[in-house]
N, C-alpha and C positions, 0 to 999 in steps of 0.2 A: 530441512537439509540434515542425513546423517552427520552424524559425527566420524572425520578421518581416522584411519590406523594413526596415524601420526600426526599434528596441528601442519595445518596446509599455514606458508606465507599468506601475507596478504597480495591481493590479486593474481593468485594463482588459482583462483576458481571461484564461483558463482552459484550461487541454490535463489531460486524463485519459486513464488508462490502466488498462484492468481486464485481469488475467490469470485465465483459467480452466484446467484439467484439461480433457482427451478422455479419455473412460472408456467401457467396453463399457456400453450400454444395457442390458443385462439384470444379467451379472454388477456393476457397474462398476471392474471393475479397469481400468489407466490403459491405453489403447492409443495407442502411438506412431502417430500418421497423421498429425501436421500437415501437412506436405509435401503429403500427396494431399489434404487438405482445401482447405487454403489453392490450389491448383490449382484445385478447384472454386469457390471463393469467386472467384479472378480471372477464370475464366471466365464466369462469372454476371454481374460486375461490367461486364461489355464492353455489357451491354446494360441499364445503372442509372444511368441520368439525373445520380443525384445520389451517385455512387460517390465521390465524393472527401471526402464528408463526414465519414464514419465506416471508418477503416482497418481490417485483422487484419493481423495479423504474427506473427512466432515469435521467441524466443532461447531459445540455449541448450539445451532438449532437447524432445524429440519428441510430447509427451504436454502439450501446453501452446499453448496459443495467446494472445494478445492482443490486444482490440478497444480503439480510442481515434479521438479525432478530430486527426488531424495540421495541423488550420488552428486556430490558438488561437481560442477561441470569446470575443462578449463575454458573453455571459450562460450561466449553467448551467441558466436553465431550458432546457426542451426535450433536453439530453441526455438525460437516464434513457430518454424514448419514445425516440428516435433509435438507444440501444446498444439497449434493449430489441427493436427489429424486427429491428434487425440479429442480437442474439442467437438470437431466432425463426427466423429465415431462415437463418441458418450452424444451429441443432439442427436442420431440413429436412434441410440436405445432407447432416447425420453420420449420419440414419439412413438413408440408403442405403449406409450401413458398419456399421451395429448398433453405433452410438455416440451420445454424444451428449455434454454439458458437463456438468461438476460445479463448484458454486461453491465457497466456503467455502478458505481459504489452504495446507489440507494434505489430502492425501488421506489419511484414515483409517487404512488398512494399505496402502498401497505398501511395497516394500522394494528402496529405492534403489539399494542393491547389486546388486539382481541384474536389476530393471527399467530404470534408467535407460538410452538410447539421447538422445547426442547428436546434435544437429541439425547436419548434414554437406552444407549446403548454404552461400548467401550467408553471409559470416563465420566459415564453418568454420575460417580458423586463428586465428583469435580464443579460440571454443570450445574447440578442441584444446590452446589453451595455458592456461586457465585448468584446463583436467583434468589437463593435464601436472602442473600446480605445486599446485594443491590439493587433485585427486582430486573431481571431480563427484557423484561418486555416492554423496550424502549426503544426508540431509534439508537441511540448510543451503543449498543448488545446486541438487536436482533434485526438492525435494517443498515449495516456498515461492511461494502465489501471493496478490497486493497491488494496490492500487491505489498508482499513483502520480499526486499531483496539482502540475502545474505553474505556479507564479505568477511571471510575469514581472516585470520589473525595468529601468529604463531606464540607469540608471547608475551610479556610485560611491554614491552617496547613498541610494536608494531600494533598491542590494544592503543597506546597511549594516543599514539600518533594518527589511527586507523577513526578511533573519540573525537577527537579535536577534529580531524577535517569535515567526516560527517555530521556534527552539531553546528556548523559554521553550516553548511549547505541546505539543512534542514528546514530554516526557513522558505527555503525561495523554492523548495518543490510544486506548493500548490499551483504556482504560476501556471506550470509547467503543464501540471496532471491533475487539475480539478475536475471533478467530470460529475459530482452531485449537488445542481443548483435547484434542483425540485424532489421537494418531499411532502406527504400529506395533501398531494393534486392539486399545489403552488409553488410559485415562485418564489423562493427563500430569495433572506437579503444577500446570504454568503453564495458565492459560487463552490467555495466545498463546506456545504453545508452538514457532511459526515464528519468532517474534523470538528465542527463547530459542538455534533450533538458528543464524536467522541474523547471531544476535552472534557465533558460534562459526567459522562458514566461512572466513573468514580470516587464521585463527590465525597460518600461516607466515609471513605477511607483516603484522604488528600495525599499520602505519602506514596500511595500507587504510583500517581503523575509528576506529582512536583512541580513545575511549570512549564510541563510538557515538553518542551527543549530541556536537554539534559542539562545537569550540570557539568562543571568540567573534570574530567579525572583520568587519575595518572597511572594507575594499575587493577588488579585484580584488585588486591586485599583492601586498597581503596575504596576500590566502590565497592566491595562488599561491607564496607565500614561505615562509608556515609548513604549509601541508598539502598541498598537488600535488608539489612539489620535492623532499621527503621521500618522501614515496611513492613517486616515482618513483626517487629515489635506490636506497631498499632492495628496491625488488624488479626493479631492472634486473640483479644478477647470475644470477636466474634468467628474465630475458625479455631476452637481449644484443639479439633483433633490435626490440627496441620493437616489437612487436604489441600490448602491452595498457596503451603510456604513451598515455591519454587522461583526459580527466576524467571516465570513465563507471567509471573504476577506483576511484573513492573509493565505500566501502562505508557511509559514514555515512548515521544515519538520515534525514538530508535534505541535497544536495548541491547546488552553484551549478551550471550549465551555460551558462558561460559563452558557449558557443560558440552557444546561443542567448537569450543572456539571460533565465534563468530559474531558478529556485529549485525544487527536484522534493523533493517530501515523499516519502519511500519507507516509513515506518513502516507505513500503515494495511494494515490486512487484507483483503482482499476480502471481499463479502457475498452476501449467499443471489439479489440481484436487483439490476439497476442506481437503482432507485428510493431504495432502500436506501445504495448508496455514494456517488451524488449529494448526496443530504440530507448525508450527513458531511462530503462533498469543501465545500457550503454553507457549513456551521456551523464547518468548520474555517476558509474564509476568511473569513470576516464576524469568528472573533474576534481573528485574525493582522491583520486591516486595525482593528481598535479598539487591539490592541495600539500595530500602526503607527502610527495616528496618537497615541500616546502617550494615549489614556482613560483609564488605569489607575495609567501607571507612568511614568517619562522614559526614555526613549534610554538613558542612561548608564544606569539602575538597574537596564535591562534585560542592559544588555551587561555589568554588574558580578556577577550571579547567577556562580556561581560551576558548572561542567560536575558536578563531581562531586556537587553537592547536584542539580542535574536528572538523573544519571544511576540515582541514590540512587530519588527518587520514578519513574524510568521502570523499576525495574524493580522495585518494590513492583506497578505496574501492569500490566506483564507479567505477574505471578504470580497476582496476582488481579482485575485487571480492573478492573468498578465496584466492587467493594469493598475496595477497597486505601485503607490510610489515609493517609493526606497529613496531618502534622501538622508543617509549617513553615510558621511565619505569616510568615514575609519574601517568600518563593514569594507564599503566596495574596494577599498586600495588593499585589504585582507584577500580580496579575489582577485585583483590585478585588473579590477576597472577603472581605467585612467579619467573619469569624469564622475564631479560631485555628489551628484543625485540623475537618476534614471528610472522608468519603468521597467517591472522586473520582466516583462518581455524584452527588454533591451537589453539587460542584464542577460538573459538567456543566449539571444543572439552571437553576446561577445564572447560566452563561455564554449559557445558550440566553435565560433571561429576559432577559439583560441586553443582548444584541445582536439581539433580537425586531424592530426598527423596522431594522435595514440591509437591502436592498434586497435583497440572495443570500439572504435565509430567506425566500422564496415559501411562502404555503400549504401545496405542494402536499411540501414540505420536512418541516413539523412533523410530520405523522402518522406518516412511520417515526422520526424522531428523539423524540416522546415513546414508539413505540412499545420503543425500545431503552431508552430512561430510565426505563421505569416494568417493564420485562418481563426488561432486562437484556440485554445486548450477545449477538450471535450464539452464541460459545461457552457460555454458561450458558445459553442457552434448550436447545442443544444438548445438554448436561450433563444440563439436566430431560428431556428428552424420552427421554435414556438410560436414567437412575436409576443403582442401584447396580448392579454384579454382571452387566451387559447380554454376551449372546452376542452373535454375531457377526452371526446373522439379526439379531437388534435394530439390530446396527450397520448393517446395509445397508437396512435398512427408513426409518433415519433420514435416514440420507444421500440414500436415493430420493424424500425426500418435499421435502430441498434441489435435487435436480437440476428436481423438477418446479417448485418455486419459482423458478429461475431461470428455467425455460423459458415460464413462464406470467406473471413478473411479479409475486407475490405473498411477502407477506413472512410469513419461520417464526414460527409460535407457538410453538411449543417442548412443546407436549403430549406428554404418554409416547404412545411409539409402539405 
């Protein structure tokens, strides 16, 4: 998301970013082509009227692309159609490469070791210094793809406020939008098994993450006091030329971006369709903006929650998704759920009922988000449609029947395949 002429309020607009996979069309194993894709995409675009709407881009490595709208939008309706032509129109061009997208946050059996190829273009020494120091060629780096959603912020006040309600909700996303329960051509224990590999990526430098749930904080100068300054302290002995002191270096699950005032969710998973990630991108702000305006809970009671009890329930949620138990009622009466412990499908249900009348849950919103709430988040439909004991043709059968979901727009059932 650019940055405004002037710092937009908060929920006065919206920047998303979906990442997909380039995968061979028939087999789909990952094929490095962004480069000559993205070349076709800009080519194409010279003669698209309305080309600034909806961007692609790449980081990072070759086998990966991202669509998003670089003008912060005021409304989410009309994005899903908007990525969705565009995702139409870019799987056109990959099959004149016998390619095409795959959705979903991890590719199945990649083996990053031996597949990864970085991206040695624009920001090449960027890439080259994050592989120098971490080693890229990990599930954590080169097989993790997310939506990220950005909500602006105009100042001290509305960061402070805009902080607090998103690190309170951050846990209970995965429930929601897991959709990476296989990797390596099995069945992981975690249902987002991409949060699991990308709590792990930056081990050598701990101050990246911190305990992945942010801590609490109350301004700019703040957190650039207590979490940028550190960070950049400890991993300047291994980047002396400052190549990678920015604020795009904090690896928590949601981060300020200062430099355009905005607050960028990075937890959520990617899904089978834009339809599908829109509706969450929705329902995630409609309940961060009732938090915000204090509905539920005050200010203080939110920023008093303590990291380690949100860290506690995010990764009960990681591990199982919508059935993970949440039994702290201090947490749930901070969301205005009137009962002591619940599953965080349940939890979800009450939040969708309860922010039903804001203005971000459109219609056209609720049919994939009950369809996730009553059928169960992307990785467990994905899980039923495997079974137990599934080969490898099952695996690919499944997976092909998410690529044509993406291409077509339609969201997975989850039937044995």
């Amino acid at each position: 998301m650019k940055a405004a002429a002037e710092p937009l309020n908060a929920f006065s607009a919206f920047g998303i970013e979906l990442e997909y996979m380039i995968v061979d069309r028939d087999s789909l194993a990952v094929r490095p082509i962004a480069d000559a894709i993205l070349r076709k995409i800009a080519a194409a675009a010279e003669t698209k009227a309305d080309a600034g709407d909806i961007d692609w881009s790449n980081e990072l490595v070759r086998h990966v692309v991202e669509v998003k709208n670089p003008v912060p939008q005021a409304q989410l309706d009309g994005l899903a159609a908007g990525f969705q032509e565009e995702i139409a129109r870019v799987d056109g061009l990959l099959a004149e490469f016998g390619a095409r997208l795959m959705p979903g946050a991890m590719h199945p059996w990649m083996n990053p070791a031996l597949e990864t190829q970085l991206w040695l273009h624009e920001n090449e020494a960027i890439y080259r210094t994050y592989d120098r120091i971490f080693d890229c060629r990990a599930h954590g780096w080169a097989n993790i793809q997310s939506m990220h959603v950005n909500l602006p912020f105009a100042d001290d006040e509305e960061f402070a406020r805009l902080h607090a309600a998103v690190r309170l909700l951050l846990p209970i996303l995965p429930a929601l939008a897991a959709s990476s329960p296989v990797a390596d051509g099995r069945m992981r224990a975690d249902l987002d098994f991409r949060l699991t590999c990308y709590r792990l990526h930056p081990a050598r430098v701990p101050s990246l993450m911190g305990r992945f749930i942010p801590d609490n904080a109350t301004s700019r100068a703040n957190y650039e006091a207590t979490v940028l300054a550190p960070m950049y302290r400890e991993i300047a002995p291994l980047d002396p030329e400052a190549v990678l002191r920015h604020e795009w270096l904090n690896a928590r699950a949601a981060i300020p971006r200062f430099d355009r005032n905005a607050l960028e969710i990075r937890i959520i998973d990617v899904q089978e369709c834009p339809q599908v990630d829109i509706a969450i991108a929705a329902l995630t702000s409609a309940v961060v903006r009732s938090l915000y305006s204090c509905r539920w809970s005050t200010l203080a009671a939110q920023q008093k929650v303590a990291t380690d009890t949100l860290a506690e329930i995010l990764g009960a949620c990681i591990h199982d998704a919508d059935r993970a138990v949440i039994d702290n009622p201090e947490y749930l009466a901070l969301l205005g759920f009137p009962q002591r412990h619940c599953e965080a499908q349940e939890l979800w249900q009450y939040l969708l009922g309860a922010t039903a009348a804001d203005p971000l849950l459109s219609a056209a919103h609720r049919a994939p988000l009950e369809h996730i709430l009553n059928r169960g988040p992307l990785a467990r439909r994905i899980m039923r449609a495997l079974g137990n004991g599934f080969s490898r043709s099952q695996l690919a059968a499944v997976y092909l029947q998410l690529c044509d979901c993406l291409a077509n727009g339609r969201l997975f059932e989850g039937c044995e395949a």
